[in-house]
N, C-alpha and C positions, 0 to 999 in steps of 0.2 A: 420583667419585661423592659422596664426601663435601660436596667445593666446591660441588657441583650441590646437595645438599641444603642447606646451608646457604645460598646464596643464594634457595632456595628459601624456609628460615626467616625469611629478613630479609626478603623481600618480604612473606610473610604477616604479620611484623608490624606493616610500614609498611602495612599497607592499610588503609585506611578504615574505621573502627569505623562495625557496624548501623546506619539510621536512625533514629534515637526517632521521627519525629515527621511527619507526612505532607508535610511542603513538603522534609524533608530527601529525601524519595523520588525527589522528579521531579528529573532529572539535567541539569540546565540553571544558568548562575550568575548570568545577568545581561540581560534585555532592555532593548532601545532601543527610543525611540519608531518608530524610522526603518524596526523590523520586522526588527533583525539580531541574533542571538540570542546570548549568549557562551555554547556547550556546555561547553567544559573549558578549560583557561588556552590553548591553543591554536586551540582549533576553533570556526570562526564557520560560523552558518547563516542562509538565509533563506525565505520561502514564498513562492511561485506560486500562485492557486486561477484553473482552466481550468474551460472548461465546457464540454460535450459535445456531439457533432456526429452528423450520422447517418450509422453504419458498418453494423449486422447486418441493416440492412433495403437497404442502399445496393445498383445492381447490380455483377457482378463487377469490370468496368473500374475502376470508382470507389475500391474494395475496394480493391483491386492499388494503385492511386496513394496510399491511406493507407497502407497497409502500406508499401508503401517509404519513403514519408513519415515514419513514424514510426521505419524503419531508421535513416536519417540524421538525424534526429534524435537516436539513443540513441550512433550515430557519433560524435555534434557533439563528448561529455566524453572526459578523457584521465581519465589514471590517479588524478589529484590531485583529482579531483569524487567525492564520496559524494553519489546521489540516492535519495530514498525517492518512493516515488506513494502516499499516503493515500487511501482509499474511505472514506467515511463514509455509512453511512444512520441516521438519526437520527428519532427520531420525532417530525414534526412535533403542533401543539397542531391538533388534531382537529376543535376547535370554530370555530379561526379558518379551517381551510379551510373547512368549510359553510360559514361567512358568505362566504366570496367569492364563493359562486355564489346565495345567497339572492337572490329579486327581491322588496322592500318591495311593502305593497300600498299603492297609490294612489287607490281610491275611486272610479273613473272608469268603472268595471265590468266591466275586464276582469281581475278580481284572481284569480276564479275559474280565469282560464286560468294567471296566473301562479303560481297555486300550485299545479297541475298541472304546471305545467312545472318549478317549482323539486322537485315530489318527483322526477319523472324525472331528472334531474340528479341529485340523492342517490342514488338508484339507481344511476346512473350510476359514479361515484363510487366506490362502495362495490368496484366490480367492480376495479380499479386500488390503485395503490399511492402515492396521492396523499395520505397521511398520513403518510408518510415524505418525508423532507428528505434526498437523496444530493444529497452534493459531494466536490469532485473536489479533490486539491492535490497539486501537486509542490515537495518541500523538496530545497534542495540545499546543501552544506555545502563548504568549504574549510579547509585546515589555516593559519592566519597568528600573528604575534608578536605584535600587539596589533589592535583593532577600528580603529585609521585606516590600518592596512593593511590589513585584509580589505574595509573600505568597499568599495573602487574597483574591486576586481576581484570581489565578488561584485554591485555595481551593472550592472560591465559585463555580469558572466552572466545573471543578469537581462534584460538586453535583448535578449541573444542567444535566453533562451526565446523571451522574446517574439513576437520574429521568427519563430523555429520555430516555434513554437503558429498565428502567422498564414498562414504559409504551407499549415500543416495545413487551415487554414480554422475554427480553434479560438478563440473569446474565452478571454483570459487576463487576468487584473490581479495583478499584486503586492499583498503585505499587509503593512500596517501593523503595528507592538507591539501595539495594542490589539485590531487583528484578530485579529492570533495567538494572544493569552490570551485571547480568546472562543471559537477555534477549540481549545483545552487543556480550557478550561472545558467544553466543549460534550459532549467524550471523559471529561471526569471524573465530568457531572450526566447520563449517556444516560436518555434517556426524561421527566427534571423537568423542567418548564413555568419555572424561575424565571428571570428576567430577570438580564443579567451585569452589572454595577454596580461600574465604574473607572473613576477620572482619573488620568493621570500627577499631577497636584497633590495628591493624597492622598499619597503616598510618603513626602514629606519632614515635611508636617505629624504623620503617625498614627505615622513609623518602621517601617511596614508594608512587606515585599517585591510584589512581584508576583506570586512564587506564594501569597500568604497570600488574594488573590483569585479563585484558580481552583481548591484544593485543595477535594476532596467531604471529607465528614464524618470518613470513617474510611477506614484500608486493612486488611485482614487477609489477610494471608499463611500463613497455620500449616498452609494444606489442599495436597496434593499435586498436584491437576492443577487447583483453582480457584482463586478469593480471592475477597473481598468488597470491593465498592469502593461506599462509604456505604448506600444501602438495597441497592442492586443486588447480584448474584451472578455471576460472570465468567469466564472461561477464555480461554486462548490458545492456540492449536494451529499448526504449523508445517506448510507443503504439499507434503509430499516427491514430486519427480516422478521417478516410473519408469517414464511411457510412453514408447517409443522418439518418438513423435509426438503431440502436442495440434493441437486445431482453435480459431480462435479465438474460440469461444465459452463459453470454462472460466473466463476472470474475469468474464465480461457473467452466468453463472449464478450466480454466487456472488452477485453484487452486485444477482440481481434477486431474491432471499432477500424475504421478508415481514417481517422482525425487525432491529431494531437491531443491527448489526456496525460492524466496523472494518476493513479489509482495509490490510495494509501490505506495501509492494514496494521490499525493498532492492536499490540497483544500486551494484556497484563494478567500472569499468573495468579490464583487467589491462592494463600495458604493453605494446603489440603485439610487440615486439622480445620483450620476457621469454617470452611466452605461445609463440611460434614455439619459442622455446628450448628450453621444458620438454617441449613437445611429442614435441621431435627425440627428448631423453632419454629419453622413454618409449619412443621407436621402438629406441632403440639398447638398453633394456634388453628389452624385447619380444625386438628379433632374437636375444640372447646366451640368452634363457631357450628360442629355437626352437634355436638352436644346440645348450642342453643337451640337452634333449630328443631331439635327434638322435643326440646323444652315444648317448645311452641304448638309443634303438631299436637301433643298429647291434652295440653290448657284447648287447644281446637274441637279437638275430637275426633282428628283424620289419622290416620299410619305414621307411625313419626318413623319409620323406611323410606317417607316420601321424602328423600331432600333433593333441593336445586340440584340442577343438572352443573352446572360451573363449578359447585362442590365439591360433588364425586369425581368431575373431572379432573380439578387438581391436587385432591388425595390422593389418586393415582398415579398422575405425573409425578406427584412428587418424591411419591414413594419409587419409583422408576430410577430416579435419579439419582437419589440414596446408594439404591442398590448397586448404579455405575461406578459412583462413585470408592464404594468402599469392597468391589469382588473384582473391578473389570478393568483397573487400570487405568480409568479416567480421572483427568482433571476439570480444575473449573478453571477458564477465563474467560475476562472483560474483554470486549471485543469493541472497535470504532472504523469502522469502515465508509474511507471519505474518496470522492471522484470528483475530480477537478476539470471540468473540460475547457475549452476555448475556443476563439473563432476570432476573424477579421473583422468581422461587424456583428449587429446585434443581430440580424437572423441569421446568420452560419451557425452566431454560437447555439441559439434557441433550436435550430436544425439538429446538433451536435447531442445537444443536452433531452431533445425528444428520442434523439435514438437510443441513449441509455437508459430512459424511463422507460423504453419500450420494452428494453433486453431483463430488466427488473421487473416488470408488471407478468411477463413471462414465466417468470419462477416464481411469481405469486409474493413478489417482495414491491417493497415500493422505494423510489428513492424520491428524496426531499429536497428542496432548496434550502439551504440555509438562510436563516430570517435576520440582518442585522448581526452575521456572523461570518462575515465572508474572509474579512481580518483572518479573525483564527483559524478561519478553514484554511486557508491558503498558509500559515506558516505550522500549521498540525500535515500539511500535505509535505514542505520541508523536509528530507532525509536525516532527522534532527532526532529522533526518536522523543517528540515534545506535544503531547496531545493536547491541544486546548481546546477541544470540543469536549463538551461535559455530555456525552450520549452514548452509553456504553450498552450491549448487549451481552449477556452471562451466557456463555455457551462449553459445551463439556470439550475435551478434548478432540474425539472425533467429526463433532459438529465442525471447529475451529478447522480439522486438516480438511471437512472437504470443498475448502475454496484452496484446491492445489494449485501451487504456484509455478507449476511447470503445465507445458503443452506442446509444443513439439522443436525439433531441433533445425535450425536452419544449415546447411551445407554452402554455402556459397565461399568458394576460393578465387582470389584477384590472382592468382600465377598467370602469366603466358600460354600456360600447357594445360591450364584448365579446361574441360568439357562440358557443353550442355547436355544434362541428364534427364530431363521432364523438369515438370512440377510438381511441388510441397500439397501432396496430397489434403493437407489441412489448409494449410497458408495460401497456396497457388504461388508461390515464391520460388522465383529460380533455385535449379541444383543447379548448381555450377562445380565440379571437383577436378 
């Protein structure tokens, strides 16, 4: 015990002294143009941003073939892939959507009809969620010695998305360094209209890093379940699930919220081989504690068949799970499931943050505020593939696909010659084509 404390003591002294300073916060050391990120002297990441297909409105057949689709997909990583799925909805600038559907007048004497038609369209408009900017990104991360060995094997995963995503029937592109730090910046400034303004050729002239262009004003930390990230007011909460069963429409809720959020979805693969293993363990400590129990009934004198209800109940699960594991083509992952919302002031945000307890209590889950964890939640929310929340849930593979990451596609075209077609029967969101 003593050794154990004292290594204890040496590590808290070797650990990293507080941030002073907001670039020291965000936990990343080094990007490249090429879009590949140095998380820690080990670990390299890079980003995917996919775009959305139509599933909640799809019929059941089509359903069933995404769903499995996206089984094998989460199949595809082994144990050595850290992936995160990023939601972002963001507040788009307000005023440039109405211009894209404004019709100029022309003089010709039908202006009167067009101004008719352009208020209909704001109306229209108004009804939808078309002042919000959702996008979609999967970051995936590998452990390597230096960046010209992680190059080639995270280019190769990469492509392997790719594929995947197309087979889904999902547009995907890769992103660039500058992509990235507009995508950091974007989670730093939610809701300001200001334009991101970087050259890789500033670096070397100014002496300036990369984060010194995406960092907001201020961060404050000192409040227990918020903080303040530059004007804004913020919180993170974690989405503990306790229902025995979800349907897949508990992240399509979440993400069709009215408000600025972040939704982040930690995935780490377990070793099929290990995950078999601990399984068996639990089965063999299960049987030894029915065994005691047995013991006991019989020194009593009752039925030793009589045992606790909790017992037989997770003899059976676990034997369930066994059996997924090793006939059905299931895996196991560690799962972290963090939601970031925000707001102008302290009751928007508390407003904001009621409405996703409520969309969780729904599905019989619950979500938590983080306690003295708001730090890590908010750069475990970072597109970083970097979890510093220690709260993982074991879930098998099917469990993990049904928080499907698609919901429906939006149609909306800025041409001249576009038309109004109704509305996004899910969304309420102009067809514009």
């Amino acid at each position: 015990e003593k050794r154990q404390l004292q290594a204890l003591m040496r590590s808290r002294q070797q650990r990293k002294k507080p941030p002073h300073s907001v670039q020291e916060t965000i936990p990343y050391e080094r990007m490249w143009p090429d879009g590949i990120c140095r998380v820690s002297p080990s670990y390299y990441t890079k980003t995917v941003q996919f775009w959305d297909i139509n599933y909640q409105l799809a019929q059941n057949e089509d359903k069933s073939a995404i769903f499995e689709g996206w089984c094998d997909f989460l199949n595809a990583f082994d144990s050595s892939v850290h992936l995160q799925l990023s939601f972002l909805n963001l507040t788009a600038n307000a005023d440039a959507v109405e211009q894209r559907i404004l019709l100029p007048d022309k003089a010709d004497g039908f202006d009167a009809i067009r101004r008719e038609y352009t208020e209909m369209l704001q109306n229209q408009l108004a009804k939808g969620s078309n002042g919000l900017s959702k996008r979609k990104y999967l970051t995936f991360g590998v452990k390597s010695e230096n960046y010209r060995t992680a190059k080639p094997r995270l280019e190769r995963m990469e492509t392997d998305l790719l594929n995947h995503f197309k087979r889904l029937g999902a547009a995907a592109a890769p992103m660039d360094g500058r992509e990235r730090l507009k995508l950091m910046y974007d989670m730093f400034h939610l809701d300001a209209q200001t334009p991101f303004l970087f050259d890789w050729k500033w670096l070397a002239s100014t002496g300036l890093r990369t984060k010194d262009f995406i960092v907001p004003s201020s961060f404050k930390f000192g409040e227990r379940q918020r903080f303040d990230m530059g004007s804004k007011v913020s919180a993170v909460s974690f989405f503990s699930i306790l229902a025995s069963e979800l349907n897949d429409r508990c992240l399509a809720e979440f993400l069709a919220m009215d408000s600025s959020l972040v939704v982040s979805f930690h995935l780490q693969a377990i070793d099929q081989t290990a995950a078999i293993k601990d399984i068996k363990h639990k089965l063999t400590a299960l049987d030894q504690m029915k065994i005691d129990e047995q013991k006991k009934a019989v020194r009593a004198g009752y039925d030793m068949d009589v045992l606790p209800s909790d017992l037989a109940t997770y003899g059976r699960d676990a034997k369930a799970l066994l059996k997924e594991l090793q006939s059905q083509n299931e895996r196991m992952f560690l799962v972290t499931f963090l939601v970031l919302n925000t707001g102008k002031t302290e009751q928007e945000l508390e407003t904001n943050v009621f409405q996703a307890v409520s969309i969780a209590q729904k599905h019989n889950c619950e979500l938590c505020r983080l306690d003295f964890q708001q730090e890590q939640g908010l750069m475990s929310s970072l597109p970083l593939a970097d979890c510093q929340i220690e709260i993982q849930r074991g879930l098998t593979t099917s469990s993990t696909a049904i928080f499907v990451p698609f919901t429906t596609q939006e149609l909306f075209d800025n041409g001249k010659e576009s038309l109004y077609y109704g509305l996004n029967a899910l969304s309420n969101n102009l067809i514009m084509v």
